[in-house]
MARDO-687222 format. One record per residue (C-alpha): residue in three letters; x, y, z. Coordinates in nm, 2 decimals, decimal comma. Layout:
<rs>
+------+--------+--------+--------+
! type !      X !      Y !      Z !
+------+--------+--------+--------+
!  ALA !      X !      Y !      Z !
...
+------+--------+--------+--------+
</rs>
This chain:
<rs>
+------+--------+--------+--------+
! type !      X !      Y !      Z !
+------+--------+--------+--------+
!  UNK !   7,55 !  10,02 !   9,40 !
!  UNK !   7,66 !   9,81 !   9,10 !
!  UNK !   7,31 !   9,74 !   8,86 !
!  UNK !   7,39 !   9,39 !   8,70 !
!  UNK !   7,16 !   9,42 !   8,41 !
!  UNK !   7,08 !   9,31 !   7,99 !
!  UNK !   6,94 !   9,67 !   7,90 !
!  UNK !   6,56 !   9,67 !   7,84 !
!  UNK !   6,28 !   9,93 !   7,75 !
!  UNK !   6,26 !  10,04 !   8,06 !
!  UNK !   6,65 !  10,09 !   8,10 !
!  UNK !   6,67 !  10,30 !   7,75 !
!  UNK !   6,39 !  10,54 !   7,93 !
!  UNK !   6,49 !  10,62 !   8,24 !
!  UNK !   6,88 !  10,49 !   8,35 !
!  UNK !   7,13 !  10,81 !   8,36 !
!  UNK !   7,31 !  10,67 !   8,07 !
!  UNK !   7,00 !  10,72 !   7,80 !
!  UNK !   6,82 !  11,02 !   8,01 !
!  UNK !   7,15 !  11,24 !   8,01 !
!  UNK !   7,19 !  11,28 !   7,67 !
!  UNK !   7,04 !  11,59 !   7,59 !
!  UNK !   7,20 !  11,77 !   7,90 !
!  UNK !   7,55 !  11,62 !   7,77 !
!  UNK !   7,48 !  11,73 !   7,43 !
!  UNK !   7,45 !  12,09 !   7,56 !
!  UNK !   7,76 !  12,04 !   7,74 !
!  UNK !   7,96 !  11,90 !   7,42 !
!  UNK !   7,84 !  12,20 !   7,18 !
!  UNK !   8,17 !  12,38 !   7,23 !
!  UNK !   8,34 !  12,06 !   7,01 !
!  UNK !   8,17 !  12,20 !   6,72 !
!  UNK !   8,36 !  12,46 !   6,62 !
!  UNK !   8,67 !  12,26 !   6,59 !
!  UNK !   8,49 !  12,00 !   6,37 !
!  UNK !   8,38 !  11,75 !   6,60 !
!  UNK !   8,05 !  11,65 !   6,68 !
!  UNK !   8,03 !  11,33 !   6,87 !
!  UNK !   8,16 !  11,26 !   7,20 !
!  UNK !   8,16 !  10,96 !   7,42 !
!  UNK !   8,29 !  10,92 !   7,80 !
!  UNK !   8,33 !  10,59 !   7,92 !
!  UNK !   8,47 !  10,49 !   8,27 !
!  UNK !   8,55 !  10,13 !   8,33 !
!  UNK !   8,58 !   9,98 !   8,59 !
!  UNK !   8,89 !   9,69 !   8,73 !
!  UNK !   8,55 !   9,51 !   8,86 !
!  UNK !   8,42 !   9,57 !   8,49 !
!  UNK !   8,13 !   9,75 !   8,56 !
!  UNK !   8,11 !  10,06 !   8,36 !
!  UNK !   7,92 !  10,43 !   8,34 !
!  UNK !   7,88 !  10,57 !   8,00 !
!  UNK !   7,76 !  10,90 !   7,90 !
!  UNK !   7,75 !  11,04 !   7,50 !
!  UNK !   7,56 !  11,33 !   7,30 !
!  UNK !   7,43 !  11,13 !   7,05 !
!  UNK !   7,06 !  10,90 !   7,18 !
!  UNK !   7,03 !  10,66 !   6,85 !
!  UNK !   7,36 !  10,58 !   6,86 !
!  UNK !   7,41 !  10,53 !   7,20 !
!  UNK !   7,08 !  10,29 !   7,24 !
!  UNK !   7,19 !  10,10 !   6,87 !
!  UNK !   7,53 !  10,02 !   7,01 !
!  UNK !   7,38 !   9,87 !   7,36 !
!  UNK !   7,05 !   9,70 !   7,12 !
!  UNK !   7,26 !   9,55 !   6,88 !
!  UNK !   7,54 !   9,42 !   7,13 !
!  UNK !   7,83 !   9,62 !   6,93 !
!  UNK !   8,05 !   9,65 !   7,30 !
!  UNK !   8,12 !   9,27 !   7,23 !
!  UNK !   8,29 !   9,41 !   6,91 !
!  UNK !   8,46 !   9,67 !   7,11 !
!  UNK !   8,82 !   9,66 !   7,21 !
!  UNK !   8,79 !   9,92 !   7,48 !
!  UNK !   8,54 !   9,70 !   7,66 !
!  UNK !   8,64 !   9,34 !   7,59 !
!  UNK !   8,99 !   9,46 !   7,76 !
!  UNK !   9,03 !   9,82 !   7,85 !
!  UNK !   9,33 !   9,71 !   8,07 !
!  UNK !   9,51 !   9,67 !   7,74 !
!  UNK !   9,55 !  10,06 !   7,74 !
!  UNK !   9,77 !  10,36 !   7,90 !
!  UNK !   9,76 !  10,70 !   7,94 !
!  UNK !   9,77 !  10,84 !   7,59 !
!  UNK !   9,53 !  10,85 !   7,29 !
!  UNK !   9,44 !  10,61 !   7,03 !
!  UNK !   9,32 !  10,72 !   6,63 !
!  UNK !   9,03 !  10,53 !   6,55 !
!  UNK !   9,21 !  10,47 !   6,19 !
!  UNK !   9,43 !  10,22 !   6,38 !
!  UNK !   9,13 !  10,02 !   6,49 !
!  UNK !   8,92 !   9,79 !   6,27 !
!  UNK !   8,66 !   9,86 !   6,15 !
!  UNK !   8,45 !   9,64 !   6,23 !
!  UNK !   8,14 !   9,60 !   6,36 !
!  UNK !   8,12 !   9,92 !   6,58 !
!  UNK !   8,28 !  10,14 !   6,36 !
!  UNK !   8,08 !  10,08 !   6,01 !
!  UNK !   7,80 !  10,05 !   6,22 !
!  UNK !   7,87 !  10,44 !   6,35 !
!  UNK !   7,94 !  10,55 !   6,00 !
!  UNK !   7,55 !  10,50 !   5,95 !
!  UNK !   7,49 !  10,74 !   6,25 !
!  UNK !   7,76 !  10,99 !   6,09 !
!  UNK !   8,01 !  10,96 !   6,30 !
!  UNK !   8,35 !  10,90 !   6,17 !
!  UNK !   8,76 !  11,00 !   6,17 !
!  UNK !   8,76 !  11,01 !   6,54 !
!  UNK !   9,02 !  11,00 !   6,86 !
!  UNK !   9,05 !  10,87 !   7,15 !
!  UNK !   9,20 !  10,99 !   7,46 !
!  UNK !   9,29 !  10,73 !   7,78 !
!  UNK !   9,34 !  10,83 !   8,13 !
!  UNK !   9,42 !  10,54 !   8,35 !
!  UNK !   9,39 !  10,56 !   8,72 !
!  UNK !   9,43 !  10,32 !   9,02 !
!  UNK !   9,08 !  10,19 !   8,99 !
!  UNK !   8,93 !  10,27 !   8,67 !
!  UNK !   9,01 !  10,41 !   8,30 !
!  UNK !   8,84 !  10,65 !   8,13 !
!  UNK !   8,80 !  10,71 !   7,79 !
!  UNK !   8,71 !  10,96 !   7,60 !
!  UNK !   8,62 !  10,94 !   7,21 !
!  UNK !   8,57 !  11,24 !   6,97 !
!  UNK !   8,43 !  11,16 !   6,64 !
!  UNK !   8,36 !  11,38 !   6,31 !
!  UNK !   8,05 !  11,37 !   6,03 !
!  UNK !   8,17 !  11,13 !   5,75 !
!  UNK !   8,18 !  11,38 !   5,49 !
!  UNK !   8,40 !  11,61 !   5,72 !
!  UNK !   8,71 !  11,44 !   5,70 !
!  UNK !   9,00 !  11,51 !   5,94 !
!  UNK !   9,37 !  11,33 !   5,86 !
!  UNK !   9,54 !  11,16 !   6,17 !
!  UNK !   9,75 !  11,45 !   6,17 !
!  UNK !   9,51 !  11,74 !   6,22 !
!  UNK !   9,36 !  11,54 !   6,48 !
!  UNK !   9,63 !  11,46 !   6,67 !
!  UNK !   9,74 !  11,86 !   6,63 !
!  UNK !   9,41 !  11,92 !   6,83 !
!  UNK !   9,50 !  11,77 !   7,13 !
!  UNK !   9,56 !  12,00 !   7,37 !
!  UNK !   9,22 !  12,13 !   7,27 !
!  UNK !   9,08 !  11,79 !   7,37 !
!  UNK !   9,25 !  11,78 !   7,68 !
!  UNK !   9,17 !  12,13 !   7,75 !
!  UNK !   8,77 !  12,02 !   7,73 !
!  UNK !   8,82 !  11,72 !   7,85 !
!  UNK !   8,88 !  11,94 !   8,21 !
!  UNK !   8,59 !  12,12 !   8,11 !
!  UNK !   8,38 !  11,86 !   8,08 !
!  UNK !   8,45 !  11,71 !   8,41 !
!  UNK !   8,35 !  12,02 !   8,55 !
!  UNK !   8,04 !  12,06 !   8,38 !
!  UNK !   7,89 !  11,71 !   8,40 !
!  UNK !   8,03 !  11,65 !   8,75 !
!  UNK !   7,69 !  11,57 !   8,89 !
!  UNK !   7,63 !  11,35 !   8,60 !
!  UNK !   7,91 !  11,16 !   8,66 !
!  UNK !   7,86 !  11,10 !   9,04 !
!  UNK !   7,50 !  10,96 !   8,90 !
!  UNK !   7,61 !  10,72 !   8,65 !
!  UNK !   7,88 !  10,61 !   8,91 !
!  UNK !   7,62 !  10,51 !   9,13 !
!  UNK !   7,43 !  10,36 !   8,87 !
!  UNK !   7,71 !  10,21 !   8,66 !
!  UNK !   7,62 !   9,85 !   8,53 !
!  UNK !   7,79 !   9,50 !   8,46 !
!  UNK !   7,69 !   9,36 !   8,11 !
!  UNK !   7,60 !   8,98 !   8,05 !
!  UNK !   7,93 !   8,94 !   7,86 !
!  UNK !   8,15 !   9,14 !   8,15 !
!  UNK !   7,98 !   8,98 !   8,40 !
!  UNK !   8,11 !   8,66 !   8,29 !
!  UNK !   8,46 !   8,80 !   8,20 !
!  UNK !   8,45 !   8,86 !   8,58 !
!  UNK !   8,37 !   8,54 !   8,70 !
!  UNK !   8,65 !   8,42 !   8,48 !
!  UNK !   8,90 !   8,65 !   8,60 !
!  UNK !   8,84 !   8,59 !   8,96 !
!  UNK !   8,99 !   8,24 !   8,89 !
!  UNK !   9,31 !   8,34 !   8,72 !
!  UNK !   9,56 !   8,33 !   8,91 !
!  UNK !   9,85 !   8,64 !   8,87 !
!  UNK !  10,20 !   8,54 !   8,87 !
!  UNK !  10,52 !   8,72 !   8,92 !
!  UNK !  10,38 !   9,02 !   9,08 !
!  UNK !  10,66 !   9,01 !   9,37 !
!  UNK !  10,88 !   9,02 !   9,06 !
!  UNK !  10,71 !   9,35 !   8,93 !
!  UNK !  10,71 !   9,50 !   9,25 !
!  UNK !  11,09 !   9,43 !   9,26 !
!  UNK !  11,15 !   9,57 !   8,95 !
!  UNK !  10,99 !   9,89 !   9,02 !
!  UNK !  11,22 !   9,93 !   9,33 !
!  UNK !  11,51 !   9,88 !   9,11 !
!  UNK !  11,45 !  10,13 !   8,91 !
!  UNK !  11,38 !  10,40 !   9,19 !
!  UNK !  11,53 !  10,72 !   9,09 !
!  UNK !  11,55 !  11,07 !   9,29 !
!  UNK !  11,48 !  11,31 !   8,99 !
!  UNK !  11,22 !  11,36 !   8,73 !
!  UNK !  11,31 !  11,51 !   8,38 !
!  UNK !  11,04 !  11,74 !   8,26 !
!  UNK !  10,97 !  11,65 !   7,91 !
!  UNK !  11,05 !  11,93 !   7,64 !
!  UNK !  11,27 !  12,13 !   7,84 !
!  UNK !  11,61 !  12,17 !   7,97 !
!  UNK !  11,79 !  11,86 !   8,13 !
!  UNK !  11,82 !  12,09 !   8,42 !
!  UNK !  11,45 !  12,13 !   8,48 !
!  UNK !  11,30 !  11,83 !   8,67 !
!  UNK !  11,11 !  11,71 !   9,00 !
!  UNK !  11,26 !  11,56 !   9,29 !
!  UNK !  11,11 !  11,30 !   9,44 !
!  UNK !  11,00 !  11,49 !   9,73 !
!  UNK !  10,81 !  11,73 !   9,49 !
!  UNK !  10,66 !  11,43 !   9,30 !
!  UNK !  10,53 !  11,28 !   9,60 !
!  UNK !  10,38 !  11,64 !   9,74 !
!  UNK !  10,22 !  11,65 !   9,38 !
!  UNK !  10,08 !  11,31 !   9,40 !
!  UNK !   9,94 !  11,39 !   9,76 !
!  UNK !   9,78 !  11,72 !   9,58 !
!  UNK !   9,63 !  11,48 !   9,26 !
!  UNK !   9,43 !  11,26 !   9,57 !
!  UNK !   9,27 !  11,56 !   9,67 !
!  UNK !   9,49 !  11,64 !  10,01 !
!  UNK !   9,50 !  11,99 !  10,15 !
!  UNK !   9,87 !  12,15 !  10,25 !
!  UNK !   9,79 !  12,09 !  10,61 !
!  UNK !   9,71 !  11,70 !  10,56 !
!  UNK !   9,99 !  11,62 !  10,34 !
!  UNK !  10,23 !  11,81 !  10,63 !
!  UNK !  10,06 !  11,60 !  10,88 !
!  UNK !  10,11 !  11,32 !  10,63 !
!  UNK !  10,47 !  11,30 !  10,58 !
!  UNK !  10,59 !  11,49 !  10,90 !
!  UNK !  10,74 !  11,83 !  10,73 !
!  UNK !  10,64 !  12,16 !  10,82 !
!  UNK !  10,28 !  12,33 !  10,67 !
!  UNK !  10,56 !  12,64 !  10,53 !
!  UNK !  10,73 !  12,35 !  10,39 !
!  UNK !  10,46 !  12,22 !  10,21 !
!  UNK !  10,36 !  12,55 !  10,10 !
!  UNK !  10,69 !  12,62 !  10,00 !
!  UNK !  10,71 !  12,33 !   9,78 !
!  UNK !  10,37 !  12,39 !   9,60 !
!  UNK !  10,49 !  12,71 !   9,49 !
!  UNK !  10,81 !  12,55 !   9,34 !
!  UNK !  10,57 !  12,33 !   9,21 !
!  UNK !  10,36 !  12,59 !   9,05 !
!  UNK !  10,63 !  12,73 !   8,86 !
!  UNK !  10,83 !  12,42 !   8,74 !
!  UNK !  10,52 !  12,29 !   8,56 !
!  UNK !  10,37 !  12,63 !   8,49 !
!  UNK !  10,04 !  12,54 !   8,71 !
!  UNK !   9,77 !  12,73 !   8,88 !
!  UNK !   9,54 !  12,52 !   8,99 !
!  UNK !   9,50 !  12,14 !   9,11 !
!  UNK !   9,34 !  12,06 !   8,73 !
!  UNK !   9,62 !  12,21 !   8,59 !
!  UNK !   9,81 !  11,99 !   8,78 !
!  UNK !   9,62 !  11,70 !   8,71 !
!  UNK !   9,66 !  11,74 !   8,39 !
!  UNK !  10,03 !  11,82 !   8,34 !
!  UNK !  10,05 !  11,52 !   8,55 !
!  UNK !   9,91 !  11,27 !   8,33 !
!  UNK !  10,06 !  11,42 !   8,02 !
!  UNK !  10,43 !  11,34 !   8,23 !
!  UNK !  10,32 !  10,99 !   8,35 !
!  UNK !  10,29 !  11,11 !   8,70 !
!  UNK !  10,00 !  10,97 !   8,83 !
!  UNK !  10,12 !  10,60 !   8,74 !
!  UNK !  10,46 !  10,63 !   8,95 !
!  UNK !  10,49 !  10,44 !   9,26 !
!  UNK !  10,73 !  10,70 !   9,51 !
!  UNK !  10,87 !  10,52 !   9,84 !
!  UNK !  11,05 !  10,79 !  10,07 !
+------+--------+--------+--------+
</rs>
C-alpha cells in the first residue's frame, strides 16, 4: 500500500525509512575499507512513489525536513536515467550537494539500474577531507556492483518493508497528476523501430567477435532474470526441460556465471534486461 504523506514527527520515528538506519549502517560497514562511508538506496517508482533506505539518520531526516528532493535530479525525473553510473562531480552542486558537504559526505558515485517498473539507485559517497578523483572511483566499480549484490541480500527484508510502505511526496504527487494528462505520442513508431532493428546474435562486450548470445539464449536468460525455474521456461516456450538445461549450461560458461545474481548482474552490465526479444 502506497502512504501518500508530507513527513512528520511521527514519520521520522517510526516509518522503515528513518527506523532502519542503524541496521543498514551495520550492513554498509564493509564500504569502509575502500574509502566510502555513505550509502544511499533509492527505488523509484513509474507511479513516483518511492522507498528509500541510507546509513546515515541526520542526513537522511535534513534532506526530507528541509525539502532538498525538490533540488534533486534523481527525483524530479529519475526516468531521465539508464543503466549505468553517474559521478556526482557532473551534477550541481546545488542545494543537496553543499547541503551534504555539512554532513561530510562528499566525492561520491552513483550507480542506476533500471527495470520495467522501477529504478534504483544507488549513491556511495566519501568524508570531504578524503578525496577520491573521478577516476579512482570509477576504477572501484566492480567493487560497487559486487556489494551492491550483497546488499540486496542482506537487507532483503528491509526492502520488502519499505516497498510496502513506500510514499508519494507533496511535489510527486502532483507530478503525477500532471503526468496522467500528458498524452504519449509516437509509441507505435518506437515499437516499430525496435522491430526493425531485431537481430539474431548478441556480441559479448570485451571479447572475441566470435563469442556472443543467440537470441534463443538471450530470451532463456531473460526468462531466468524474472525468476522462472528450467521446468517453467520449457513449459513456457514449448522446448524440452534437457533443452533448457542444456542451454543454461552454455549459458553459464559464455558469461562465466554461476548463479542467477551473477547473471543478473552480467546482464545489466550487457544491456540485457532492457531488450525486447520476439521469437
Amino acid at each position: 500500500m502506497i502512504k501518500i504523506i508530507d513527513p512528520t514527527d511521527e514519520v521520522y520515528r517510526n516509518h522503515i525509512t528513518f527506523t532502519s538506519v542503524p541496521l543498514i549502517d551495520e550492513i554498509t560497514k564493509p564500504l569502509n575499507l575502500i574509502g566510502l562511508y555513505h550509502f544511499s538506496y533509492d527505488r523509484v517508482y513509474s507511479d513516483d512513489s518511492h522507498l528509500r533506505l541510507c546509513n546515515m539518520g541526520a542526513w537522511l531526516e535534513t534532506f526530507y525536513r528541509k525539502k532538498l528532493y525538490e533540488g534533486s535530479i534523481f527525483e524530479i525525473n529519475p526516468k531521465l536515467f539508464q543503466n549505468g553510473y553517474i559521478l556526482w562531480v557532473w551534477l550541481k552542486k546545488e542545494p543537496v550537494y553543499t547541503v551534504a558537504a555539512q554532513y561530510d559526505i562528499d566525492h561520491g558515485i552513483g550507480i542506476i539500474q533500471r527495470y520495467k517498473f522501477y529504478t534504483d539507485f544507488f549513491h556511495f559517497g566519501s568524508k570531504c577531507n578524503n578525496y577520491i578523483s573521478p577516476q579512482d572511483m570509477c576504477s572501484k566499480l566492480s567493487y560497487l556492483n559486487k556489494f551492491i549484490l550483497y546488499f540486496k541480500d542482506k537487507a532483503k527484508d528491509i526492502i520488502k518493508t519499505a516497498e510496502a510502505q513506500r510514499f508519494i511526496l507533496p511535489f510527486n504527487l502532483l507530478k503525477s497528476k500532471q503526468n496522467n494528462t500528458i498524452h504519449v505520442e509516437n509509441s507505435c513508431d518506437e515499437e516499430k523501430f525496435l522491430n526493425q532493428i531485431n537481430t539474431s546474435r548478441f556480441y559479448l562486450e570485451g571479447m572475441t567477435s566470435t563469442s556472443h548470445l543467440t537470441k534463443r539464449e538471450v530470451s532463456i536468460l531473460k526468462y531466468l532474470l524474472e525468476g522462472y525455474t528450467a521446468k517453467q521456461i520449457a513449459c513456457s516456450i514449448k522446448i524440452s526441460f534437457r533443452t533448457v538445461e542444456n542451454y543454461i549450461n552454455i549459458l553459464k560458461i559464455k558469461l562465466q556465471c554461476d548463479s542467477r545474481r551473477d547473471f543478473m548482474a552480467r546482464s545489466i552490465e550487457m544491456g540485457i534486461t532492457e531488450l525486447k526479444i520476439n521469437l
